[in-house]
PAKE-831883 format. One record per residue (C-alpha): x, y, z; residue number from 1. Coordinates in steps of 0.5 Angstrom, whole numbers, plus 500, padded with zeros to 3 digits. Example, Ala and Ser with C-alpha at 12.3 -4.5 7.8 and 13.67 -1.06 7.14 Angstrom:
+-----+-----+-----+-----+
:   X :   Y :   Z :   i :
+-----+-----+-----+-----+
: 525 : 491 : 516 :   1 :
: 527 : 498 : 514 :   2 :
+-----+-----+-----+-----+
This chain:
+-----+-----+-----+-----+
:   X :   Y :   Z :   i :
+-----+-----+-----+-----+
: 389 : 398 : 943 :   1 :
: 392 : 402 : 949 :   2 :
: 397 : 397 : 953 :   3 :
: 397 : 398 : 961 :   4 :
: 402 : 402 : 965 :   5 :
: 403 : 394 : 968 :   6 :
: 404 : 392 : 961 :   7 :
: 409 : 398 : 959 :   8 :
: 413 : 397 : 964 :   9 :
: 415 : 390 : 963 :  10 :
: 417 : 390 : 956 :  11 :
: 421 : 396 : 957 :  12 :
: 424 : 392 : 963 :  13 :
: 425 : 386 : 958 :  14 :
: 428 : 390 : 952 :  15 :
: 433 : 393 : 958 :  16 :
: 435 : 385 : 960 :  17 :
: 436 : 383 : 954 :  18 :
: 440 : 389 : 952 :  19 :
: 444 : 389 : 958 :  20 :
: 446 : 381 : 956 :  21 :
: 448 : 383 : 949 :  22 :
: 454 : 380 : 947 :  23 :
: 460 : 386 : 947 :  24 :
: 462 : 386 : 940 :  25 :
: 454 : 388 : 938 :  26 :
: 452 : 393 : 943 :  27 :
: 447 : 398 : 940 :  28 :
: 450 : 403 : 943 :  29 :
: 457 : 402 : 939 :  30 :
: 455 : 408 : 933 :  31 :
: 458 : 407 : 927 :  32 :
: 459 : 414 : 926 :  33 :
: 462 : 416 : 933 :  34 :
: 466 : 422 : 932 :  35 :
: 465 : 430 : 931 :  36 :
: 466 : 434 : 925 :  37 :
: 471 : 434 : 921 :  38 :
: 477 : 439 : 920 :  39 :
: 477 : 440 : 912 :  40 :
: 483 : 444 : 913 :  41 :
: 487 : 438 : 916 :  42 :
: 489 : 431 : 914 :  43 :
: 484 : 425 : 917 :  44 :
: 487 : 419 : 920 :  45 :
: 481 : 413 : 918 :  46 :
: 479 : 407 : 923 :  47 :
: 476 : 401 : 919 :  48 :
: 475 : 396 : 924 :  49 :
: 472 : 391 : 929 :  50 :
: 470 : 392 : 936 :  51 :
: 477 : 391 : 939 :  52 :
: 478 : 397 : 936 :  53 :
: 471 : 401 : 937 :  54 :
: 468 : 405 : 942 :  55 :
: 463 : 400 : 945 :  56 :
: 460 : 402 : 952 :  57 :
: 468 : 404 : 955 :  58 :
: 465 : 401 : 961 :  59 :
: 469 : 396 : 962 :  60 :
: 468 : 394 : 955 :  61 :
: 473 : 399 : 950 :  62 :
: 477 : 399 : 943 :  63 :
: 484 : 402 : 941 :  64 :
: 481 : 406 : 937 :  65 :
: 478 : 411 : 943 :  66 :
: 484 : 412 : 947 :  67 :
: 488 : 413 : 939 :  68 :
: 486 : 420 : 939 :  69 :
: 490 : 421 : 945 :  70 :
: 496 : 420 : 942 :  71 :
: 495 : 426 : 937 :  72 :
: 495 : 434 : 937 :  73 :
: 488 : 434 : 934 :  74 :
: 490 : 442 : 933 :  75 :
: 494 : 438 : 926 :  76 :
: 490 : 431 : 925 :  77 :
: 483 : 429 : 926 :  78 :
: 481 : 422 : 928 :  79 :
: 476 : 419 : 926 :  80 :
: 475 : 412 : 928 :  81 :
: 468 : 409 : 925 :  82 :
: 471 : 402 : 927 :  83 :
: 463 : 398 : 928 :  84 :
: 463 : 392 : 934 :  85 :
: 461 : 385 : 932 :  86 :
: 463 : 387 : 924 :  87 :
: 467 : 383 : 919 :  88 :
: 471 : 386 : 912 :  89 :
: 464 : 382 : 909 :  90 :
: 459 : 386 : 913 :  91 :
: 463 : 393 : 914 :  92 :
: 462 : 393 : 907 :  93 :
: 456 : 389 : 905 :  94 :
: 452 : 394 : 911 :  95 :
: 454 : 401 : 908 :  96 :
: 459 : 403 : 913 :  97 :
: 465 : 402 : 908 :  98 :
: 462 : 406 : 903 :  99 :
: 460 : 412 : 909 : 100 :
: 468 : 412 : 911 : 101 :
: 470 : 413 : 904 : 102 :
: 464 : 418 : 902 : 103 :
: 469 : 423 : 907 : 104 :
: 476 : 421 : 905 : 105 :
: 479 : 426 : 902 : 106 :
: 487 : 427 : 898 : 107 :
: 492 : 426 : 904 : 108 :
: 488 : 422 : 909 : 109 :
: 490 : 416 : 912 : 110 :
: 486 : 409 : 912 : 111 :
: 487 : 404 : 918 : 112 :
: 483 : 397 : 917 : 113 :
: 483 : 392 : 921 : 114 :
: 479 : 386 : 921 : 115 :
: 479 : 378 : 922 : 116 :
: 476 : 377 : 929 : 117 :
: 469 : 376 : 926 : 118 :
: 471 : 373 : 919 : 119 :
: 471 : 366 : 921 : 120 :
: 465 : 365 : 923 : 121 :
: 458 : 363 : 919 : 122 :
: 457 : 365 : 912 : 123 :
: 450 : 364 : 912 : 124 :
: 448 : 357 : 917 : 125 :
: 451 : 356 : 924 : 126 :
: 454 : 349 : 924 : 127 :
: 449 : 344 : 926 : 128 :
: 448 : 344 : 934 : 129 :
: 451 : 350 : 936 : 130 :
: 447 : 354 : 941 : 131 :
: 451 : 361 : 938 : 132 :
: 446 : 366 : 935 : 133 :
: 446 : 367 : 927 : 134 :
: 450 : 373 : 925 : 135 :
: 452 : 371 : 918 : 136 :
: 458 : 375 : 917 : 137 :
: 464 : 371 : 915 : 138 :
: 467 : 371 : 910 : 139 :
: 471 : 366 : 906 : 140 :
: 478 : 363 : 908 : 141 :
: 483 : 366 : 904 : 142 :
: 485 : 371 : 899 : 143 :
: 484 : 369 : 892 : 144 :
: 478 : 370 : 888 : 145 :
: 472 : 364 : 889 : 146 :
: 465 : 368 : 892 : 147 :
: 459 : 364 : 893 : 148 :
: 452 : 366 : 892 : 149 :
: 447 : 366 : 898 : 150 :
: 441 : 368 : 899 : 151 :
: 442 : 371 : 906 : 152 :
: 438 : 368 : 912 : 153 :
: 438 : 375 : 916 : 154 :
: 438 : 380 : 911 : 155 :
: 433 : 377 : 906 : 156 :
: 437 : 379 : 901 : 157 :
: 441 : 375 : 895 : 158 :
: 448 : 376 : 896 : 159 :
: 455 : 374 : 893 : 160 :
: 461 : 373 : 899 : 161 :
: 468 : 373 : 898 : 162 :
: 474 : 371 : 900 : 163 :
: 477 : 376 : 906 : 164 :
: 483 : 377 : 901 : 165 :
: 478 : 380 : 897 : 166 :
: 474 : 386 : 902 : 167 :
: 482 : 387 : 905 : 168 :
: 484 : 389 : 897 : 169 :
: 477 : 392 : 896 : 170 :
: 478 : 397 : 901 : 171 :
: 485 : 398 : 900 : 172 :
: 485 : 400 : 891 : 173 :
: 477 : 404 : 894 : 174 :
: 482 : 408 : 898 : 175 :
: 487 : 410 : 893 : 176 :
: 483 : 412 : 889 : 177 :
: 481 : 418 : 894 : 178 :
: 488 : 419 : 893 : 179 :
: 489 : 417 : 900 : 180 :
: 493 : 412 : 904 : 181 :
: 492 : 405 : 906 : 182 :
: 495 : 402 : 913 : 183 :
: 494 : 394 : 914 : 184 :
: 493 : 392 : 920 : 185 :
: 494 : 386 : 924 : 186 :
: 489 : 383 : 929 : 187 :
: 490 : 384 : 937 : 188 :
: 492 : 380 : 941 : 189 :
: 488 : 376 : 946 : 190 :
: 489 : 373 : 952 : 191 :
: 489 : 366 : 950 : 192 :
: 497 : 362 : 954 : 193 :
: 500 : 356 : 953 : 194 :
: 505 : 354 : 957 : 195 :
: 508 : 360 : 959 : 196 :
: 506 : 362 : 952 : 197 :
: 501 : 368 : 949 : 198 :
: 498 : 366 : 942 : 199 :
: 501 : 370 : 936 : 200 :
: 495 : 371 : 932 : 201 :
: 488 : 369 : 931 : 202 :
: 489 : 363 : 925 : 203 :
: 491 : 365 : 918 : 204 :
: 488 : 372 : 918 : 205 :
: 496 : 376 : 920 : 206 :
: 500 : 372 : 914 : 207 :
: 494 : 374 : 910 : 208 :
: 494 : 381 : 912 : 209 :
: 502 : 381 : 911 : 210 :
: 501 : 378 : 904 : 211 :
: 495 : 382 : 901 : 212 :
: 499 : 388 : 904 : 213 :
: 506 : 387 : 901 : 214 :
: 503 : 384 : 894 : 215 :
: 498 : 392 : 893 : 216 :
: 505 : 395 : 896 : 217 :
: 502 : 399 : 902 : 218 :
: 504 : 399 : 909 : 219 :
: 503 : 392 : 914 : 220 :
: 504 : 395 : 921 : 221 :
: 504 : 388 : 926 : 222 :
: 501 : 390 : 932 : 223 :
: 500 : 383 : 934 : 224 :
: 508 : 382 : 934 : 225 :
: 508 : 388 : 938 : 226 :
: 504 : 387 : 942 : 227 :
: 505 : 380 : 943 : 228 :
: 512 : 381 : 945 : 229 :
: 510 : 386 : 950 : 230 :
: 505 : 381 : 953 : 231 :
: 511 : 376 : 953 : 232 :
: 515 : 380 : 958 : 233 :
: 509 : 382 : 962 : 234 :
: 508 : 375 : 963 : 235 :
: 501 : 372 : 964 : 236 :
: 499 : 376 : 971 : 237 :
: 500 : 382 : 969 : 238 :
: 496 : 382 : 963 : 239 :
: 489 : 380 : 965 : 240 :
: 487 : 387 : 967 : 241 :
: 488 : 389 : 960 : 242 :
: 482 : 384 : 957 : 243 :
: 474 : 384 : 960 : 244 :
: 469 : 381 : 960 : 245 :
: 473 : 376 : 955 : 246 :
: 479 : 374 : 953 : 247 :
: 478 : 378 : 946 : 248 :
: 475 : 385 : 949 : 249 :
: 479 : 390 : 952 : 250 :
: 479 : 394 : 958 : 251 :
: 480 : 401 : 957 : 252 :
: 487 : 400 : 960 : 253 :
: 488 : 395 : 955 : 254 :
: 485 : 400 : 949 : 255 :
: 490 : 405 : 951 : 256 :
: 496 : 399 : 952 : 257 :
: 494 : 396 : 944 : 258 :
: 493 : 404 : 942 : 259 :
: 500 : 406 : 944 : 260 :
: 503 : 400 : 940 : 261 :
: 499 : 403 : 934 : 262 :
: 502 : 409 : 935 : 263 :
: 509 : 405 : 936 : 264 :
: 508 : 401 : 930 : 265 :
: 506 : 408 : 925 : 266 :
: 512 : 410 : 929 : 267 :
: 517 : 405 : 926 : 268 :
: 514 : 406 : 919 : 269 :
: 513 : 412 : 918 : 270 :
: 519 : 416 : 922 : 271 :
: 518 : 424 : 923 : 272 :
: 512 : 424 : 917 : 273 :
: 507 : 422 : 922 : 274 :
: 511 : 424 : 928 : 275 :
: 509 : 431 : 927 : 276 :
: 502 : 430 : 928 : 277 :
: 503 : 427 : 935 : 278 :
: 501 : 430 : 941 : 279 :
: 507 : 430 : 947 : 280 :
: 503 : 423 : 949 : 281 :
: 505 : 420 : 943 : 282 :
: 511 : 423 : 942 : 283 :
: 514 : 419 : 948 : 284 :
: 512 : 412 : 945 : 285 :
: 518 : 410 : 942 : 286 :
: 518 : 407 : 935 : 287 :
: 517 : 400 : 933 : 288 :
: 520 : 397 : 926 : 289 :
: 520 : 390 : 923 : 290 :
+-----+-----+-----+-----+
């Protein structure tokens, strides 16, 4: 049966608003493959990771992982920034986007994974009276071996969760097992204060990071202590331009801001290894070590 042009125009104007009303971090316009092809001939530089580090719509709302690229002479690196919105190490695996950033990476790449902002949250039920709608990403606390059996109330599947240990340490050995290496990264900081104060970390997920890494003995770059200590300086004021709509999401000048801590922080690990690969923009960040 044929629906009125009447009809026709308030369901695309319902569809619109209720796009519009999604929350940042699962807009549908943040891809899951963002990036062009990619050079075979030159070393890739992988990003796994969440909405603060993916492209969202870039009006207001943008991730790191965008203004990255900027930092590079993509005439010797390609970027690949495949960071998802509203994922978490659980969900970037369970829904096949580990596994369509791992079919491309090659001997030599470079994998960037950061997660943490989403894996606190329901594993499978929200807590009783919360009005947040259903997602069923999170992943168990800690790093050891526990799982439990579900069957997933959105995907209508059986389904075994894990610790955020054990994704973190999956998709580090999966990375190594292409021949490529695997950066641990910490949260972004967000613009939480407390006298005077700028919260360092998001719960357990920056010493867990800290730990997985150093027990599979691979780089742990902080970018929370990096930028933390940067925002310490700025002050409070100074720093609220960098965070919209919320305390978590970043500005693209705020995108940029964390970007270039990345890039510091790889600075500090890697010296003049990755120094060869910057553009003259990241070449005037100075380097941060531990």
């Amino acid at each position: 049966m044929m629906k009125s042009p009447l009809i026709l125009l308030f369901l695309t104007f319902f569809a619109l608003t209720a796009w519009a009303q999604a929350p940042a971090s699962d807009l549908p316009q943040n891809p899951a493959a963002s990036v062009g092809p990619l050079n075979p001939n030159l070393p890739t530089l992988f990003i796994a990771g969440d909405s603060t580090a993916a492209k969202n719509n870039g009006n207001p709302v943008q991730g790191w992982g965008v203004p990255f690229a900027d930092y590079f002479d993509l005439s010797k690196v390609n970027i690949a920034n495949l960071a998802r919105g509203g994922r978490s190490s659980r969900t970037f695996i369970t829904e096949g986007l580990w596994d369509a950033l791992l079919a491309q990476v090659k001997k030599g790449d470079y994998v960037i994974i950061q997660f943490g902002h989403n894996d606190a949250g329901a594993i499978n039920a929200e807590p009783p009276g919360s009005t947040r709608p259903l997602r069923a990403r999170g992943s168990l606390p800690g790093l050891g071996e526990e799982s439990q059996e579900i069957d997933n109330v959105l995907t209508h599947k059986h389904e075994v969760v894990h610790t955020f240990g054990w994704y973190i340490r999956k998709m580090i050995s999966d990375t190594e097992a292409k021949g490529a290496t695997p950066i641990v990264v910490s949260l972004t900081v967000r613009n939480h204060w407390n006298n005077g104060q700028i919260e360092v970390g998001s719960g357990s997920y920056r010493a867990w990071d800290r730990e997985i890494a150093e027990k599979a003995g691979v780089a742990f770059l902080d970018l929370t202590k990096i930028v933390s200590d940067k925002y310490q300086k700025m002050g409070e004021a100074a720093v609220k331009d960098y965070f919209v709509p919320d305390r978590t999401h970043l500005s693209k000048a705020g995108a940029d801001d964390q970007a270039s801590a990345v890039v510091a922080g790889l600075r500090g690990i890697y010296g003049e290894k990755v120094d060869r690969y910057l553009s003259a923009k990241g070449k005037a960040v100075p380097p941060v070590k531990e």
